[in-house]
KEFIRO-363002 format. One line per field, with one value per residue (C-alpha): x, y, z. Coordinates in nm, 4 decimals. Layout:
N
X [X/...] .
Y [Y/...] .
Z [Z/...] .
// end
This chain:
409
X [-6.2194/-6.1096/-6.0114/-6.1778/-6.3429/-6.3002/-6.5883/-6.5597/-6.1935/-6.2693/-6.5633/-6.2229/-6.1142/-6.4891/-6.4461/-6.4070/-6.1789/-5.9645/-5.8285/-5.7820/-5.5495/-5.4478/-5.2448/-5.4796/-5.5761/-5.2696/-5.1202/-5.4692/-5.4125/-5.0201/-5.1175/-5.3928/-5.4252/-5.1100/-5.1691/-5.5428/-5.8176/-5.9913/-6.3192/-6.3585/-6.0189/-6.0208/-5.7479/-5.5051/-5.2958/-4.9618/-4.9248/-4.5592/-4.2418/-4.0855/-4.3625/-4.3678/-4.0002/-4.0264/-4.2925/-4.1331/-3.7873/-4.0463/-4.1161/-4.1377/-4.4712/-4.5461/-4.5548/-4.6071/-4.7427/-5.1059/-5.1133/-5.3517/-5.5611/-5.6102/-5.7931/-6.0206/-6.1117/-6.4003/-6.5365/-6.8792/-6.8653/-7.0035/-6.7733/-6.4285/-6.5719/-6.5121/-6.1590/-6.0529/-5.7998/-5.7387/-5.6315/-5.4143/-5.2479/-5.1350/-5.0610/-4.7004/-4.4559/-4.2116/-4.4728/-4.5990/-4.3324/-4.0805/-3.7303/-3.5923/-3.8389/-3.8440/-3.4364/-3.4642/-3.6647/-3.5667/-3.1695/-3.2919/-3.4808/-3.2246/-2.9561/-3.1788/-3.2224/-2.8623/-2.7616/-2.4832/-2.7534/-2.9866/-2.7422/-2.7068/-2.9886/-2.9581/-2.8772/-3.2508/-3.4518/-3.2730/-3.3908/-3.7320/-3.7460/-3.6468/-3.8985/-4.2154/-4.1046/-4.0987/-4.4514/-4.5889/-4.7187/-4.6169/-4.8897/-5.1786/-5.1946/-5.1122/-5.1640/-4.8084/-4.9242/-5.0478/-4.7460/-4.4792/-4.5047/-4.7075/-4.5700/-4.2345/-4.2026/-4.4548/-4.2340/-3.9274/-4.1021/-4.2535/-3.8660/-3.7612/-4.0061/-3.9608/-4.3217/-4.4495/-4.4626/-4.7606/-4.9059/-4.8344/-5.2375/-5.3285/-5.0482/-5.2315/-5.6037/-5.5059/-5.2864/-5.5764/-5.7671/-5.5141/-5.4301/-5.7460/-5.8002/-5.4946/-5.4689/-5.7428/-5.8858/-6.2217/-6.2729/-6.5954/-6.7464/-6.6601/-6.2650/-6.2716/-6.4547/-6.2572/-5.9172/-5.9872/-6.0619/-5.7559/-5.5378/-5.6972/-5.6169/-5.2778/-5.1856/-5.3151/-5.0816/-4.7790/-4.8734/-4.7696/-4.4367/-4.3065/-4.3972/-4.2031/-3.8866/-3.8962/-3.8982/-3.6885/-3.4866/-3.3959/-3.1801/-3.4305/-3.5735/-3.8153/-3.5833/-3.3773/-3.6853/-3.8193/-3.4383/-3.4431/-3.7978/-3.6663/-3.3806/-3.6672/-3.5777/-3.5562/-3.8895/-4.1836/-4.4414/-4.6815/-4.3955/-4.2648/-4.6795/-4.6758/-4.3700/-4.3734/-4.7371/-4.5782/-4.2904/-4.5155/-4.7764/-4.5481/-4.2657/-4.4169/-4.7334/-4.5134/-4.2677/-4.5282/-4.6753/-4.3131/-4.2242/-4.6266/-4.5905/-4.2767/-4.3633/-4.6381/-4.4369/-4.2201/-4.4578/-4.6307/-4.3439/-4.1471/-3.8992/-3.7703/-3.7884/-3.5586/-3.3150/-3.3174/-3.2045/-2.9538/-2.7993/-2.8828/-2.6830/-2.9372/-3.1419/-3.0988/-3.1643/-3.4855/-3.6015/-3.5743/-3.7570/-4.0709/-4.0507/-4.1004/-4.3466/-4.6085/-4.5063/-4.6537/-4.7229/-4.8979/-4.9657/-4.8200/-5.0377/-4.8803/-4.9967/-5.0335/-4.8124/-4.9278/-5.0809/-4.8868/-4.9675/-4.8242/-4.8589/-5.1565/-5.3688/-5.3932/-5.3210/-5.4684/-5.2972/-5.4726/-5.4995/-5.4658/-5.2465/-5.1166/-4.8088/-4.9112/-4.5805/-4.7598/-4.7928/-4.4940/-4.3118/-4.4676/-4.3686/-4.2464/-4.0510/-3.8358/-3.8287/-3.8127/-4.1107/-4.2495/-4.5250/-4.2725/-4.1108/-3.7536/-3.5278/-3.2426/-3.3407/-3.0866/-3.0669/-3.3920/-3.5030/-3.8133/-3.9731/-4.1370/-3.9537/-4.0050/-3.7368/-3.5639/-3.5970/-3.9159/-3.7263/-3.8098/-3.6900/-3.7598/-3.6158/-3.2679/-3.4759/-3.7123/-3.4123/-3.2608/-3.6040/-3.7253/-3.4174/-3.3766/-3.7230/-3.7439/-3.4151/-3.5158/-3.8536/-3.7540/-3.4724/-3.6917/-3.9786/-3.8117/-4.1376/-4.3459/-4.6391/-5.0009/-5.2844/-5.5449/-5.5288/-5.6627/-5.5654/-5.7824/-5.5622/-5.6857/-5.9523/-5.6779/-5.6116/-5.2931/-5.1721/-5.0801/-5.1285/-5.2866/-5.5659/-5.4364/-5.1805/-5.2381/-4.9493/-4.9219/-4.5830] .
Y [-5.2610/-5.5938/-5.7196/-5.8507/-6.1744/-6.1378/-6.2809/-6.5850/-6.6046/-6.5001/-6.7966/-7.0857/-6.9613/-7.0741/-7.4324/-7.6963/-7.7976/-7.5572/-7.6611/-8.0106/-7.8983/-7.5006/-7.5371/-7.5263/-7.1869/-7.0467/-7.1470/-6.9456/-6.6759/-6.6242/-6.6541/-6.4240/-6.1963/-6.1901/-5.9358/-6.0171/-5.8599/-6.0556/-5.9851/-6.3722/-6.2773/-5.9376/-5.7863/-5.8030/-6.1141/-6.1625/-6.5080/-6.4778/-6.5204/-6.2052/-6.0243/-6.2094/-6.1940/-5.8412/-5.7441/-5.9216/-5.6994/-5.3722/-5.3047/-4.9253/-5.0236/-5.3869/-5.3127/-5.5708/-5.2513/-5.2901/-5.5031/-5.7542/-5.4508/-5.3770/-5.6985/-5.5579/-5.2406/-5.2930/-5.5398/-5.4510/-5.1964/-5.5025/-5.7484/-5.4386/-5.4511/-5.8582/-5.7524/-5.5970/-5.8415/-5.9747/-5.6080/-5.4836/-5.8322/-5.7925/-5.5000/-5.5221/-5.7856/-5.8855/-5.9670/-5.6528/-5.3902/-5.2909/-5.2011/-5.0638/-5.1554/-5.5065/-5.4803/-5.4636/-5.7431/-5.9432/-5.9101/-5.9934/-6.3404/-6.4620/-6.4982/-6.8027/-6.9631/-6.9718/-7.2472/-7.3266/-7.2975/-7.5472/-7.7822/-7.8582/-7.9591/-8.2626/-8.5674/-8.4196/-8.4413/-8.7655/-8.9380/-8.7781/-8.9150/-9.2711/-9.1936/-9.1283/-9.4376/-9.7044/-9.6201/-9.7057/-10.0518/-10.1568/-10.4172/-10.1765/-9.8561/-9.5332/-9.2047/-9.0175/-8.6554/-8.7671/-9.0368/-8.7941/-8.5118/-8.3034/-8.4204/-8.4057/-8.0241/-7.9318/-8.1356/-7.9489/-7.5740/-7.6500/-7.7711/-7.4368/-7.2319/-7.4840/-7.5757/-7.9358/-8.1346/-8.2676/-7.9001/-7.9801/-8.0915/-7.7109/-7.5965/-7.7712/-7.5773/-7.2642/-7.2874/-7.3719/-7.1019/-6.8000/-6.9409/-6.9819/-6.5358/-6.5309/-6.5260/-6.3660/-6.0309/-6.1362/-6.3443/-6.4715/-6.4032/-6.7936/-6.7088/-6.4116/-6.5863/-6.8857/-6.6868/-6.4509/-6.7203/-6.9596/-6.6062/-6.5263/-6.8692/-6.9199/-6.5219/-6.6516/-6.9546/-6.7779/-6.5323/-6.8326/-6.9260/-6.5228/-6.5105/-6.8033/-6.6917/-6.3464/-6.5393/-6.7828/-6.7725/-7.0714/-7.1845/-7.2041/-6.9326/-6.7624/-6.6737/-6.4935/-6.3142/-6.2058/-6.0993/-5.8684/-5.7560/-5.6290/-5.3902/-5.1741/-4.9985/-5.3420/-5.5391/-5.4502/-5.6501/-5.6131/-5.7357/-6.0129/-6.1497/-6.1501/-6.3013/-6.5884/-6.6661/-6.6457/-6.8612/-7.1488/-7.1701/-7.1066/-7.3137/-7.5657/-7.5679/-7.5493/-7.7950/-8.0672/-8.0050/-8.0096/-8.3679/-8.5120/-8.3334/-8.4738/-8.8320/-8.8215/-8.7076/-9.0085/-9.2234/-9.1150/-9.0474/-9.4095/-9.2734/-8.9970/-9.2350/-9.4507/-9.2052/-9.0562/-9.4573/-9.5211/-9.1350/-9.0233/-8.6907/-8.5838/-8.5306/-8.1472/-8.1503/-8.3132/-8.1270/-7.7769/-7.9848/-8.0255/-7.7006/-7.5492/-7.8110/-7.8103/-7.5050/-7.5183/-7.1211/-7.0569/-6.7137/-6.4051/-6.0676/-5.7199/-5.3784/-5.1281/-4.8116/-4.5429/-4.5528/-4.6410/-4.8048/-5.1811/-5.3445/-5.1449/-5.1136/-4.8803/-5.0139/-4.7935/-4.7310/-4.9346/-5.1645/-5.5853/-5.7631/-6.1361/-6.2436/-6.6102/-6.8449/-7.1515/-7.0104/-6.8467/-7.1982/-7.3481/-7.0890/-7.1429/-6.8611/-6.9640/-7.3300/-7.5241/-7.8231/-7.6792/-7.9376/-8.2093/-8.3275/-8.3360/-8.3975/-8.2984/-7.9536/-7.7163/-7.3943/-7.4027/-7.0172/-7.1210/-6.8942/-7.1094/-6.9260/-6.5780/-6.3488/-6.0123/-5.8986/-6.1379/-6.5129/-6.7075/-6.7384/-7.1161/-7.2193/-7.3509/-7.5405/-7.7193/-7.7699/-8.0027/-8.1670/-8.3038/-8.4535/-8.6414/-8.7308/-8.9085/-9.0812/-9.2292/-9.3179/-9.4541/-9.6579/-9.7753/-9.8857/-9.9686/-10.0621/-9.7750/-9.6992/-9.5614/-9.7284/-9.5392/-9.4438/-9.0435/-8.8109/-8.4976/-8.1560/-7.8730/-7.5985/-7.3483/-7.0555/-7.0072/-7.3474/-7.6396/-7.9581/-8.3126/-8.3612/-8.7104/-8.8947/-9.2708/-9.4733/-9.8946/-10.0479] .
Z [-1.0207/-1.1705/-1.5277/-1.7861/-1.7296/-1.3490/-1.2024/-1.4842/-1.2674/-0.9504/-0.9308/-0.9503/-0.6367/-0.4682/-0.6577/-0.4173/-0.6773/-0.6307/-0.2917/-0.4397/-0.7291/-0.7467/-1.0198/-1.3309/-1.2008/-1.1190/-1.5009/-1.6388/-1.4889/-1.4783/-1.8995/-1.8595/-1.5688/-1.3733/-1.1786/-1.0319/-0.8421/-0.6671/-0.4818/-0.3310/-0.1587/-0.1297/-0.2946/-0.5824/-0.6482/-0.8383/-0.9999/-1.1796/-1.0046/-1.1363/-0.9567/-0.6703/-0.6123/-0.6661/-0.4373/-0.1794/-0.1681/-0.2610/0.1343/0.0178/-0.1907/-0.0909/0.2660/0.5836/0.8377/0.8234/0.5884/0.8329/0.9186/0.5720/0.5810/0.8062/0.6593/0.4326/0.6890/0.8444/1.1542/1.3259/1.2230/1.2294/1.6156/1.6603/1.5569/1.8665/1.9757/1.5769/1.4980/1.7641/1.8011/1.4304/1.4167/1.5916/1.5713/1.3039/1.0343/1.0875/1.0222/0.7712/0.8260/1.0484/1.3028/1.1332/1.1663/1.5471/1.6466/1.3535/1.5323/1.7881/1.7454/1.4104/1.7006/1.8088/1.4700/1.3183/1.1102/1.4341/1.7001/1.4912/1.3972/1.7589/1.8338/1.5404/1.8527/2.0184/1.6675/1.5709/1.9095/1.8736/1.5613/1.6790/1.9305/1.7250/1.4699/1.7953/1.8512/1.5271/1.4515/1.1518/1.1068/1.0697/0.8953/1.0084/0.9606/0.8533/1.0305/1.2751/1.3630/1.2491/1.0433/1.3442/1.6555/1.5410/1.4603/1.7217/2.0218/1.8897/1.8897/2.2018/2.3400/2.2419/2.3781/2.7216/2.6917/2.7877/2.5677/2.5859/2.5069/2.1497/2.0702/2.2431/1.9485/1.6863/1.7627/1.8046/1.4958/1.3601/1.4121/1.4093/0.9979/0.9541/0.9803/0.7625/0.4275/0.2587/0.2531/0.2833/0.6530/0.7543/1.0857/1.1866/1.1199/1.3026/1.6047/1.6316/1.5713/1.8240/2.0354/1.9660/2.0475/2.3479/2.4890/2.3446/2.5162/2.8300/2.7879/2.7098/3.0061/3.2050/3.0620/3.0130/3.3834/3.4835/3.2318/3.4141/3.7646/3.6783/3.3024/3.1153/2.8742/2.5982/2.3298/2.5406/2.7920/2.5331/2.4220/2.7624/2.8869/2.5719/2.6352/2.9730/2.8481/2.7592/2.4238/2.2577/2.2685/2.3818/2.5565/2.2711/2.0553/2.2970/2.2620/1.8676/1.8167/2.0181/1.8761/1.5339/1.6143/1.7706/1.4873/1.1334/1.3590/1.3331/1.0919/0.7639/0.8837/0.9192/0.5443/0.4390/0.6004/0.4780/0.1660/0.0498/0.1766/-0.0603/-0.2980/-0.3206/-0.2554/-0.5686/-0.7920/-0.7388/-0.9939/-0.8369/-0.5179/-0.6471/-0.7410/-0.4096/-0.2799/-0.5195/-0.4745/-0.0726/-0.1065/-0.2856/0.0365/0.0490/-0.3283/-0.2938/0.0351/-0.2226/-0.5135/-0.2036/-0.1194/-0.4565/-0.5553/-0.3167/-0.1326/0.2154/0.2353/-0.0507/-0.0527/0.1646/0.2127/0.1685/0.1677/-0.0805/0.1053/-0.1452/-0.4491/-0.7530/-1.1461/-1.1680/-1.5005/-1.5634/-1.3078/-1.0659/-0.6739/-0.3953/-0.0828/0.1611/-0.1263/0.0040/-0.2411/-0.2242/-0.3372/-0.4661/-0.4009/-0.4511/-0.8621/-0.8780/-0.7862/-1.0992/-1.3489/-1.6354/-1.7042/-1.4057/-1.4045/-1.7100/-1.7017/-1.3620/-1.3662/-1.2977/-1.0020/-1.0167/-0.7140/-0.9442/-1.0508/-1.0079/-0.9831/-0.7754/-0.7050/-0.5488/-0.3034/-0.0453/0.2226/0.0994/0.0185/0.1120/0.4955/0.5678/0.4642/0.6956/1.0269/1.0795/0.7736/0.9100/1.1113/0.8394/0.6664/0.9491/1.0621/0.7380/0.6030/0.9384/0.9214/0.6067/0.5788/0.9105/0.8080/0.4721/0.6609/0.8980/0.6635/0.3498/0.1470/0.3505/0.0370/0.0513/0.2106/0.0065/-0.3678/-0.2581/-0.0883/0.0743/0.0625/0.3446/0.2166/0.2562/-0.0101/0.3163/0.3370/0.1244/0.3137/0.3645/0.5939/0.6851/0.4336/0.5577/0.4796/0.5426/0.5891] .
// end
């Protein structure tokens, strides 16, 4: 299986480089091989937009049941063993199921993410952010994630959920470690340890706070969740597990790349910096231009439902295939000059939230936290630039984000 040249191809994906700057390899091979297989990440990969957008409203080929197990399947029976919890964890839950079973619980949890229900909490994430800015000392540099872009997204989630907030460290680890499974088709023995692990614990925490809701209901998210778990024919308790896990690492993981991401993306294009002072409405403008730029999920598994020819080559059912957002963002055929930042573009099609009947749930929300994030940050620190000419991104093929962006004032 493969195409010509593969292993030449496949070997870009092992470059250290690669992490550091995707997008050489993603223009090769949406030119060459846009429709990939890959044996460093297990399964087939679609580069161009067209396909990508595709795929994702496909649920009758492209599917999301399985398609984590899938991962699993050509593992080694001793390694498919160390799955136990890995397997049965994903294999319910929203991001797990096509319609209708998708349509249920996906009803269910949208009523708590409406544009109206986010909006209100605006006052609580523009204190927060006053907050976080009061305790940074502007005489010494600091670290942007660490000051902001985490604690911010993680306080709200954790708000929601009526979690302390000082929980929000415990967030960051075991986010860690359930993304770090994700995202590939072929996960080491260290990934499947430490994200079985990081589950295990972060079940056992939210053991403690469905078991309080049930006892005593709140007026927060999880209350919502457990009340509809309790009706019966509506969530299950297996489903009630997997979704609140999903909504407390993506709610606030990809929020915090979008906030450090697009700090450092004015901070190293002054240009389109400027343009954003002199012309402010452009906020929402530029918060799209971020997203499609340096997408912060840059690739999203599916599952090949039965066998089929695409482009070519023949897909097997069982068949792991990632749609690669981070490339289609930066093609051509869909955005004129893709390689340039441009707080102006419109139309902007990018697909950093997905598409079809898996966008993202969170997105209302990333939509209200990093505007009010940076226009308070830029306010507040006017001449805010970088205290170090590098940058490190993550070793993620899932994610697109800084280790540490560390900024002076």
């Amino acid at each position: 299986m493969g195409n010509p040249g593969s292993a030449e191809l496949d070997a870009l994906f092992r470059d250290p480089g690669f992490s550091q700057d995707p997008y050489p390899t993603y223009d090769r091979l949406r030119e060459t091989s846009p429709v990939f297989w890959s044996d460093a990440n297990g399964g087939w990969m679609l580069f161009r937009w067209e396909d990508v957008h595709a795929s994702l409203l496909d649920h009758q080929r492209f599917s999301s049941t399985g398609r984590f197990s899938a991962a699993l399947q050509r593992l080694s029976p001793e390694l498919r063993e160390a799955c136990g919890l890995l397997d049965a964890h994903f294999s319910v839950g929203m991001l797990a199921s096509d319609p209708p079973h998708h349509t249920r619980m996906r009803a269910l949890v949208t009523k708590a993410f409406t544009p109206r229900v986010i909006e209100t909490l605006r006052p609580r994430i523009e204190a927060l952010v006053s907050d976080l800015l009061d305790d940074i000392d502007p005489a010494s540099p600091f670290d942007l994630i660490e000051s902001l872009a985490y604690p911010l997204p993680a306080t709200v989630i954790s708000f929601l959920f009526g979690a302390p907030a000082a929980d929000r460290e415990r967030f960051k680890g075991w986010t860690k470690g359930i993304l770090g499974f994700q995202g590939t088709g072929n996960p080491s023995r260290a990934s499947i340890e430490a994200a079985t692990e990081a589950l295990a614990d972060m079940r056992g925490y939210l053991d403690v706070l469905i078991t309080a809701r049930r006892r005593d209901p709140q007026d927060d998210l999880l209350s919502l969740l457990v009340a509809a778990e309790e009706e019966g024919d509506r969530l299950s308790t297996a489903e009630l597990q997997t979704i609140c896990v999903t909504l407390l690492t993506a709610g606030h993981e990809t929020t915090t790349t979008l906030i450090s991401n697009g700090v450092w993306l004015l901070l190293t294009h002054p240009e389109q910096h400027a343009l954003l002072r002199e012309q402010p409405d452009l906020m929402p403008n530029a918060i799209e231009e971020m997203l499609r730029y340096e997408s912060p999920l840059q690739r999203n598994p599916r599952m090949v439902k039965s066998a089929f020819t695409y482009h070519g080559h023949d897909l097997r059912a069982g068949d792991y295939v990632m749609q690669v957002l981070g490339s289609a963002n930066r093609d051509p055929a869909q955005f004129p000059a893709p390689a340039r930042f441009d707080i102006t573009r419109t139309p902007n099609r990018h697909l950093a939230f997905g598409h079809g009947v898996h966008f993202c749930l969170g997105a209302p929300l990333a939509r209200l936290e990093a505007p009010i994030a940076l226009r308070q940050l830029f306010a507040r620190f006017p001449d805010l630039r970088m205290a170090d000419d590098g940058v490190t991104w993550q070793r993620s093929g899932l994610l697109r984000g800084l280790t540490a962006l560390p900024v002076r004032a």
